[in-house]
N, C-alpha and C positions, 0 to 999 in steps of 0.2 A: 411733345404731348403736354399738354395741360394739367398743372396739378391739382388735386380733386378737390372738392368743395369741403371745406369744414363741415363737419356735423355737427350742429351744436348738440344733441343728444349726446353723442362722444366727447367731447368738449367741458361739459358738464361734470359726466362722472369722474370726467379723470382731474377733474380740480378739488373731486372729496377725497381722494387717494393720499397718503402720507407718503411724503419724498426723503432720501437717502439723509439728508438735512436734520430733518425733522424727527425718523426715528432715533439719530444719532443724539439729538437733544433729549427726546425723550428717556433715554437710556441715561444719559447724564445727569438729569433732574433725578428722576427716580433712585438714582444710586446714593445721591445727596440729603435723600428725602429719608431713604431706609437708615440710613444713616446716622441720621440727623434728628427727623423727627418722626420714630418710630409712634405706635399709640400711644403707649405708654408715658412718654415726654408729652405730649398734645393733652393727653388728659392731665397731667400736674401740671400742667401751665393754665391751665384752666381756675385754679386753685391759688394761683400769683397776683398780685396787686398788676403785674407787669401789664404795657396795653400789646404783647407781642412779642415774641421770641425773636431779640437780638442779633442773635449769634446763625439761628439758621436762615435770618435776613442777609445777611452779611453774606453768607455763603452760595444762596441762591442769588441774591442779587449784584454784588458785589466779583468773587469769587469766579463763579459762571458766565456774567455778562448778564443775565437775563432781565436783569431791571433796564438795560438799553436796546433789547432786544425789536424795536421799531424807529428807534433815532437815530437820522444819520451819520453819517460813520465822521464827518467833519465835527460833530458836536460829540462827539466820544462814545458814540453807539455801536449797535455791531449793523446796521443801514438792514437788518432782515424785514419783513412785515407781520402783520396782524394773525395771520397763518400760524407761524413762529409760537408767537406768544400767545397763542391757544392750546399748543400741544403743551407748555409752562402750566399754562390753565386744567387744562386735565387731570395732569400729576400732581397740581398743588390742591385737588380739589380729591382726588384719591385719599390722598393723607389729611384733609381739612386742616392744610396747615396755616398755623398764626402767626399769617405774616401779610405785610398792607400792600400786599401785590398788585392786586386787584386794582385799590381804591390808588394806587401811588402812581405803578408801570403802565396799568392801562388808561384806567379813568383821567386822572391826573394828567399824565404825559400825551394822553387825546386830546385834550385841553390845550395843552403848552401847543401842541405840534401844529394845531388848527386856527393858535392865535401867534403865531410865529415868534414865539418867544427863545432863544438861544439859551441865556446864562443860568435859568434854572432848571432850563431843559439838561442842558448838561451838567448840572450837580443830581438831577435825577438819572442820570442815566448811569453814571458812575456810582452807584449805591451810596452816595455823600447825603442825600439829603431822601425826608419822605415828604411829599405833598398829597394834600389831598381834598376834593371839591366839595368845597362848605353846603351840600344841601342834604333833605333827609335821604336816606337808603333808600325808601321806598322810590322814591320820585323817578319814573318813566320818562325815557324819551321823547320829548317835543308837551312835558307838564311844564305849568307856571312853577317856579323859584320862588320861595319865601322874598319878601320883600325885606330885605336889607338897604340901607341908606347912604350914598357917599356924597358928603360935602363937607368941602376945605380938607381936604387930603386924607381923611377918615370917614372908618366905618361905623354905622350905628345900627345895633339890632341882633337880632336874636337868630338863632336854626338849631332844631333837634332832632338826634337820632342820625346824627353824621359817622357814616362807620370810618373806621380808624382814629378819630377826632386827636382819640389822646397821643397816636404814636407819630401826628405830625410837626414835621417842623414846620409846615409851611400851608398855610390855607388859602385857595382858590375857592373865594365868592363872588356868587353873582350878585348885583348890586346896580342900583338905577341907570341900567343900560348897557352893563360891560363885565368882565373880569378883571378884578382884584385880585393881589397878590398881600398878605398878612404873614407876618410873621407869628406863630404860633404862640410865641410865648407870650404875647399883646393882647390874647384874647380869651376870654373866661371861658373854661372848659369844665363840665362838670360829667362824671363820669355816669350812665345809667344803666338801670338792669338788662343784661342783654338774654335773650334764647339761647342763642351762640356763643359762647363766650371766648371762642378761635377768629371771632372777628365780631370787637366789641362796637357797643354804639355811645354817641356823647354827645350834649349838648353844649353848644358853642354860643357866646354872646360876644359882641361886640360893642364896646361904648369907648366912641373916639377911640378906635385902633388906628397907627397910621396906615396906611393903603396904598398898594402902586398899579398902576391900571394896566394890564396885562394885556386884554382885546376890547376891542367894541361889538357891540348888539349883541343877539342872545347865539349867536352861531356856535361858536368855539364850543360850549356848554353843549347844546342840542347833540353837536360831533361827539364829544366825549361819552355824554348817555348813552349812545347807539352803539359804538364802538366797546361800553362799558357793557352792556345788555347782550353785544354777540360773546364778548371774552366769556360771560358770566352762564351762557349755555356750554361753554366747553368744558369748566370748572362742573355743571352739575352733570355733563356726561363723564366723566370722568369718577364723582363722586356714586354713580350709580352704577358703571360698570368694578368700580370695586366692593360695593354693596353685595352683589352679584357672586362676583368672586369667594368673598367671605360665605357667603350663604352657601354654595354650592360643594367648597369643600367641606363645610362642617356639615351640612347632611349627606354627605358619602362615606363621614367616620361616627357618625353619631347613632346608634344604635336602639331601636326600641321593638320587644318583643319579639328577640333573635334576628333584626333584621335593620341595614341602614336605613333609616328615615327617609333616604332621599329615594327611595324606592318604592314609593307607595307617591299611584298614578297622582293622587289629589296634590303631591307637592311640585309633583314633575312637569305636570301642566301650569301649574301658577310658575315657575321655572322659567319653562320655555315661552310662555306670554310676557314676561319679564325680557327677556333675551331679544326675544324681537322687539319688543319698543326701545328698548337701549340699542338696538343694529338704526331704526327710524331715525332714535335724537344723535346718533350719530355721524347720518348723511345731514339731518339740518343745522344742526350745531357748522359743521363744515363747511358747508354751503354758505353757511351766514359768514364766517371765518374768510371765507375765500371773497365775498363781495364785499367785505368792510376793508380786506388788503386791497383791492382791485379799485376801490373807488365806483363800483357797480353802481347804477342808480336805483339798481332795484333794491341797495341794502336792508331800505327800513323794512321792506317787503317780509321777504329773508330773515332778519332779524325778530321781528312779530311772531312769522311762523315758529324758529328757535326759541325762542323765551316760552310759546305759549305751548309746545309740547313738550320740552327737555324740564319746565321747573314741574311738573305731572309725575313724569317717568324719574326722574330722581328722587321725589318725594316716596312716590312709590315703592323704587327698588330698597329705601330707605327703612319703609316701614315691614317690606317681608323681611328684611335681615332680622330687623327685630325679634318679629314674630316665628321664625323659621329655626332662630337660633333657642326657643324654649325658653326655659326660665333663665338661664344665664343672659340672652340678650335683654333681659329686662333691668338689670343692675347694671350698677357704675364703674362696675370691676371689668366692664368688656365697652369697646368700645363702635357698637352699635349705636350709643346715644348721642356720641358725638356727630356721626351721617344724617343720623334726624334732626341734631336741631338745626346742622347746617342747612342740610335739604330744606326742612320749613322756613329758615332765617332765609335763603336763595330763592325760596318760590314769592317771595312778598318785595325782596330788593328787585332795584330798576324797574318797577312795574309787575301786578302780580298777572297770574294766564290771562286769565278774564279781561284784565287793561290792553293785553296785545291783543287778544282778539279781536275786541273793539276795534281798536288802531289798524291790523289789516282789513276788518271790514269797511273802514272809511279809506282806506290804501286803494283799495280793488274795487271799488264801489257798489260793497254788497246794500243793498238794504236792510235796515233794522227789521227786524221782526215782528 
């Protein structure tokens, strides 16, 4: 007898489902995280000259393996995929912790990976070094690059609002045709006000740094964004389901007029509105996760969708914690304000909703309106 026909409808689902792998990391990050970077630490490091907590870098990335978490296992990786270091994303994005994950493990090392580079592929992958891709935070997938200049072995020019700028060793810009590799301490970096300050931003110039040409045309970049863009919905679903969390236990013990808060229909319904779109940004988020490891053609597709509801529903879950937590969520002393400015700083990086909107309606071929 003939074996049955694949469903892709079954096929589907069962690639947003978390495998034995995957909860077992999750379990490990998160232990590391409690650990390591309670709120309490996140917020006085906020309060640091520092561009990043050192020490809980070291231990997630180094420690754990997770800064190699999509490099193959020949260049010192642990050979997992993009899947992997989503579920990373999640838990680092629960704790808005300050460390250049993001901009180094993913963005970064989508770069190296898609410009076939080895030798500081594997100094990143071994938490030896951070790299990180010289353009603004905001700048979406398949956007023009600041115009940066290379001739006679150097770079000349300017990019601001480069997040992690100051915690790199190593700066990947794009530049008259290709990817460059800079040594970070070659290039003028000045530090600026950030929203975020668990992932700061910095202006970067360049006059005659020397340069080593990494890739040609704008590919490798373009990969990195997208690959940067799906990580960066797993981090705000993550960020929103412990929004969530917090919210929901403090109005089961919070009491007003002999009675928990959380028992009065008007909170219970913005709740469970709440609940379901974190259940939605967590099938897309996934889905996007699953076609950026698979090589799927439909990524950008996928990706679009992800960015343009998960940065909504995180901002969202963000601002009821605030608001749900009363007057203590409004101070510095509770750490509500850190998920907002994250969630705001993350709804405007890689592209904000409205940019991917755009983007899947020229994907799919909707018409403007």
């Amino acid at each position: 007898m003939s074996a049955p026909a694949s469903d892709p409808v079954t096929d589907h689902v069962g690639d947003l489902l978390y495998g034995e792998v995957e909860d077992d990391l999750r379990a490990s990050v998160r232990e590391v995280l409690g650990d390591k970077a309670p709120w309490t630490s996140v917020l006085a490091g906020t309060e640091r000259d520092a561009p990043y907590d050192a020490a809980l870098w070291h231990a997630v990335a180094a420690q754990l393996g997770c800064a190699g978490l999509p490099v193959p296992e020949d260049l010192g990786g642990a050979g997992a995929t993009w899947r992997e270091t989503a579920v990373v994303m999640e838990e680092l994005g629960r704790s808005a912790a300050p460390v250049p994950f993001l901009t180094s493990s993913v963005i970064a090392t989508a770069a190296l990976l898609a410009a076939g580079e080895r030798d500081l592929l594997g100094r990143l992958a071994a938490g030896d070094a951070v790299a990180v891709l010289a353009v603004p935070f905001s700048t979406a997938p398949g956007d023009e690059v600041p115009g940066v200049e290379f001739a006679d072995g150097t770079l000349t020019g300017a990019v601001a609002a480069v997040a992690d700028g100051l915690a790199a060793d190593v700066l990947l810009v794009p530049a008259s045709g290709g990817l460059y590799a800079v040594d970070a301490a070659d290039a003028h970096r000045t530090a600026v006000t950030s929203l975020d300050m668990t992932r700061r931003l910095t202006d970067v110039e360049f006059a005659g740094a020397p340069a080593r040409r990494v890739a040609d045309g704008p590919d490798a970049v373009r990969a990195a964004l997208l690959i940067g863009a799906a990580m960066l919905a797993s981090e705000q679903l993550g960020l929103a389901e412990r929004c969530l969390d917090d919210t929901v236990a403090y109005v089961k013990t919070r009491y007003q007029f002999g009675r928990p808060v959380g028992s009065y229909q008007g909170l219970k319904h913005r709740l469970a509105d709440l609940w379901a779109s974190i259940t939605q940004a967590r099938a897309v988020a996934r889905h996007a996760a699953s076609c950026v490891a698979a090589g799927d053609g439909d990524a950008p597709v996928a990706v679009a969708v992800a960015q343009a509801h998960c940065s909504a529903v995180a901002l969202k879950a963000a601002e009821e914690c605030v608001q749900m937590h009363g007057g203590i969520g409004f101070t510095w002393e509770h750490p509500a304000h850190l998920f907002l400015k994250r969630a705001k700083a993350d709804s405007i990086a890689l592209g904000t909703a409205d940019r991917h909107r755009a983007e899947l309606a020229a994907l799919v071929d909707l018409p403007p309106a």
